[in-house]
N, C-alpha and C positions, 0 to 999 in steps of 0.2 A: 283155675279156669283161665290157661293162657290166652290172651289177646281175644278172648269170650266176645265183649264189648266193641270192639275194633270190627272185628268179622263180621257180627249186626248191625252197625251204623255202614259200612260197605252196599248194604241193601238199604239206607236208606235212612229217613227220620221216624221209622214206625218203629225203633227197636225203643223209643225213650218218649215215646206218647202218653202210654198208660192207661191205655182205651183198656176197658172190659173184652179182651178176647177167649173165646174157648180154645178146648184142647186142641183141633184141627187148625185152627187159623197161627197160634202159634206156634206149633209142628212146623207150618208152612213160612213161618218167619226165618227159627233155625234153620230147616232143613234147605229153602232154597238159593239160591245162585248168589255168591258177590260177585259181578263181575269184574271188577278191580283186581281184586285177587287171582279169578282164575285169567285175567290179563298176563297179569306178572306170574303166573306158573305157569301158563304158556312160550312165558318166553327165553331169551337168553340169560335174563339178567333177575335170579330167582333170590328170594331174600330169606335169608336163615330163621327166621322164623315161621314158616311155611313147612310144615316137617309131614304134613298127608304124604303116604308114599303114591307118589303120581305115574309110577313105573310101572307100579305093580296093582295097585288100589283097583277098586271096582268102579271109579267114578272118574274120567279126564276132564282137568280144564278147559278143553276145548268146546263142550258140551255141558261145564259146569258141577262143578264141586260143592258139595250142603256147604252154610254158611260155618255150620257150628264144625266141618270136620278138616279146612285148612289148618286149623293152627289149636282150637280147643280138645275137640275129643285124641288127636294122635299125642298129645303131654297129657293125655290121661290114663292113658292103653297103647299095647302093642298092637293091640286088632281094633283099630278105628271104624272100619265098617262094621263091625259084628256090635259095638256097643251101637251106634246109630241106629242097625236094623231091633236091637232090643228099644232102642228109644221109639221106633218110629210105630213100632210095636204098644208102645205105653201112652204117649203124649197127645196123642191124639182124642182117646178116649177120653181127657179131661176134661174138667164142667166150664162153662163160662165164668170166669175173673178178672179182676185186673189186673195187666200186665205185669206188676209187681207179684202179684201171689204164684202166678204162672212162674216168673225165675226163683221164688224159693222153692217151689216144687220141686222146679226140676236138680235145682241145687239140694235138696233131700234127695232126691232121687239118683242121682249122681254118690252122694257120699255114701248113701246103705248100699250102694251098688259096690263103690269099691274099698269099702271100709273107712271112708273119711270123718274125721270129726268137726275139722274148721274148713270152710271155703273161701279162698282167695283169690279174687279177680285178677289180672293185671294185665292191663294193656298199655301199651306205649303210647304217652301227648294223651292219654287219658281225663288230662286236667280240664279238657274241654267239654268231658262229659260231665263234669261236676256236679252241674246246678239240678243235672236230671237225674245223677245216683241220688244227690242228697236228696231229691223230694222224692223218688221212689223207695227209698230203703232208709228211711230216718233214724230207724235204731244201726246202724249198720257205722261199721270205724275204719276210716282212711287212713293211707298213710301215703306223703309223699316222698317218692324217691327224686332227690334230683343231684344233678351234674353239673359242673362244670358250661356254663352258657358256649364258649368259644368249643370246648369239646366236645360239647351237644352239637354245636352248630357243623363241625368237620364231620363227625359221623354223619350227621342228618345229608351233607353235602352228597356221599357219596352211595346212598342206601334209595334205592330203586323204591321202596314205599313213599318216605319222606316227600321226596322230590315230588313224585305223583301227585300227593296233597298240598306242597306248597303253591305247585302250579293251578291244581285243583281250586284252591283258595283262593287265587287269585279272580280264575274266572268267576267263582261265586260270585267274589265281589263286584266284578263288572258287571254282572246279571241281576244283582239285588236279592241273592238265594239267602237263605238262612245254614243252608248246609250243603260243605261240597260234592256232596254225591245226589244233590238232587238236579246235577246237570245230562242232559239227555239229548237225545237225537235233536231236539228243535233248535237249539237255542246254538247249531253249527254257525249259523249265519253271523249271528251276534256278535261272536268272539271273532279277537284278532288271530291271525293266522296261526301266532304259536301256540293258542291254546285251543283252536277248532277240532283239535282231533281227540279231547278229552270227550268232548260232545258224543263219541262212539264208545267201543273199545281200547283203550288206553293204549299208545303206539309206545312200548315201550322204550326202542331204540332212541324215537323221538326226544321220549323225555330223559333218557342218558344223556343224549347230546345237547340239550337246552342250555344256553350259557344261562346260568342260574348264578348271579354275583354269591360268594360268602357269605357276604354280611344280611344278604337276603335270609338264611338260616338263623343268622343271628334274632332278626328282627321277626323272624315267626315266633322261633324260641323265647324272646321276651314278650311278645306278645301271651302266647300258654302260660306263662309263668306270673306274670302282676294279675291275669284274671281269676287265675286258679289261687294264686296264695290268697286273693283278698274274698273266695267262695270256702277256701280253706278255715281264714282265720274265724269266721261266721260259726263254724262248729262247735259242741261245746268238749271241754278241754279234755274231756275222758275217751271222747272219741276221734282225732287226730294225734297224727305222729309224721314228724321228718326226719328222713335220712338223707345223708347226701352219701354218692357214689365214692367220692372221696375218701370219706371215712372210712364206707367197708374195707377199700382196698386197704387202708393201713392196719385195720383189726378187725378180719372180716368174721370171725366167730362172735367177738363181744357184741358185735349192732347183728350181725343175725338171729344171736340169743335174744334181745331185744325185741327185735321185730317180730318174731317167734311167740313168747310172752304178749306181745301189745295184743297178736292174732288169738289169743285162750288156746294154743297149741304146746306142749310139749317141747323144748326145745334138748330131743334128745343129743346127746353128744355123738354120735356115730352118724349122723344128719350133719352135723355144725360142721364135722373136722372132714368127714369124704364126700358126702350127699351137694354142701352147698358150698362151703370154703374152697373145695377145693377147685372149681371151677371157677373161681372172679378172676380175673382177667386183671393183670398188674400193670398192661403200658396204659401210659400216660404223654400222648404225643403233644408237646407243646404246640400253643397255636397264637400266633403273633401277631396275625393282620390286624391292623390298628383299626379296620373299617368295623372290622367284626368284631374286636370287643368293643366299638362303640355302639352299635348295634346290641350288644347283649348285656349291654352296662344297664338300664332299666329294669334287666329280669334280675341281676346281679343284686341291684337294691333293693328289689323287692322279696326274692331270699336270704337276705341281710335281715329286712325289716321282719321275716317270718321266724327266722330261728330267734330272733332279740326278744318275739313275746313268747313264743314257746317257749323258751330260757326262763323268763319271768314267771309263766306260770307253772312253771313245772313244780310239784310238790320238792319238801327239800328231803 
């Protein structure tokens, strides 16, 4: 379920409520608008994880794209609207529950659909949904992927989502929101100049061009990473796992077998060596600003301090 999660919190803080909704209310959760998303697939500066074909597809950004078919349903199918209109077909007819039973549903619904056995979420700075997967899905097993702080922090620099939310984040914070996508038309006034136009539709030339310091990446990035490892280590020991990016890149079959196994999935070899090896990505750009690994030195120790008890407790 690529960036499943991501796409719903885009619409809002009702994707991690867990209110009793029926099948029509959550139909309407998945199926309508991020606008954030269809911001940034409207514009120039379109981010590779956005794979809906918007050229050709039956839905433009400009008029709004389902939450669930930017980025979830097209890494599931080659016909993104044809599984949607079978969903939209199914989902609605479902009884009143709680938001939790409603995403196993539809994650059964999903795998008998296209022969799946294990379901894997993943969405990117996921770490901040933490506290609301682990109280919705309690039997359910995490695993963190993490990277290099300064190299997290360079990509993030230049990746037209990121940016979006760290500025995002900020205006929260000047607003007193709990979540940055619950900024909206009103609160234009409130915000300083560079962040007024978050208030609407996401200008995203604008936020190309924001002088956004480095080490500002840095310091979001430790920020996700000390609250997430320490909702992490909370788990119990059968159900968390970390990888760091690093690693794969030196022995990406061995930590994918791994991660494979942690998931109760099969980790066929014809998967390991062309399906997922063979697409990880080997550079490694050094990144040297001294601001910015001071800035990421906190997250730095706080995945220090993660792998040191996962190490401890790992059976031997």
């Amino acid at each position: 379920m690529n960036e499943f999660f991501t796409s719903l919190a885009c619409r809002g803080n009702a994707a991690f409520e867990g209110a009793v909704v029926d099948g029509r209310e959550f139909w309407s959760l998945l199926s309508g608008p991020a606008r954030p998303l269809d911001a940034i697939a409207a514009s120039g500066f379109p981010m590779p994880e956005l794979l809906y074909p918007y050229t050709r597809g039956r839905f433009r950004p400009e008029t709004g794209v389902p939450a669930i078919s930017h980025m979830a349903l097209p890494a599931l199918t080659a016909t993104p609207d044809a599984l949607h209109d079978d969903l939209a077909c199914t989902v609605p007819g479902w009884p009143a529950r709680p938001a939790a039973d409603q995403y196993l549903a539809l994650f059964a619904e999903l795998a008998g659909r296209l022969g799946g056995c294990v379901v894997v979420e993943r969405s990117g700075a996921s770490l901040a949904f933490l506290p609301a997967l682990r109280a919705m899905f309690p039997e359910a097993r995490f695993v963190h992927l993490s990277r290099s702080g300064p190299a997290c922090a360079m990509s993030m620099s230049r990746h037209i989502g990121f940016r979006t939310l760290l500025l995002r984040t900020e205006a929260m914070t000047l607003l007193g929101l709990t979540s940055p996508f619950q900024i909206g038309p009103e609160h234009a006034a409130s915000l300083p100049q560079h962040l007024a136009h978050l208030a609407g539709d996401v200008d995203c030339e604008l936020v190309m061009r924001s002088a956004i310091p480095l080490a500002a990446f840095g310091t979001f990035w430790s920020g996700l990473i000390t609250q997430g490892v320490d909702q992490l280590l909370q788990l119990p020991a059968d159900r968390r796992m970390a990888l760091s990016y690093e690693d794969i890149l030196d022995a990406p079959e061995h930590h994918l077998a791994q991660l494979a196994a942690f998931a109760g999935a099969e980790p066929h070899p014809a998967w390991l060596s062309d399906a997922a090896a063979s697409i990880v990505r080997t550079d490694r750009p050094p990144v040297t600003d001294p601001d910015t690994r001071a800035a990421c030195a906190p997250g730095e120790l706080a995945l220090e301090r993660q792998n040191r008890l996962l190490s401890t407790a790992a059976p031997a």
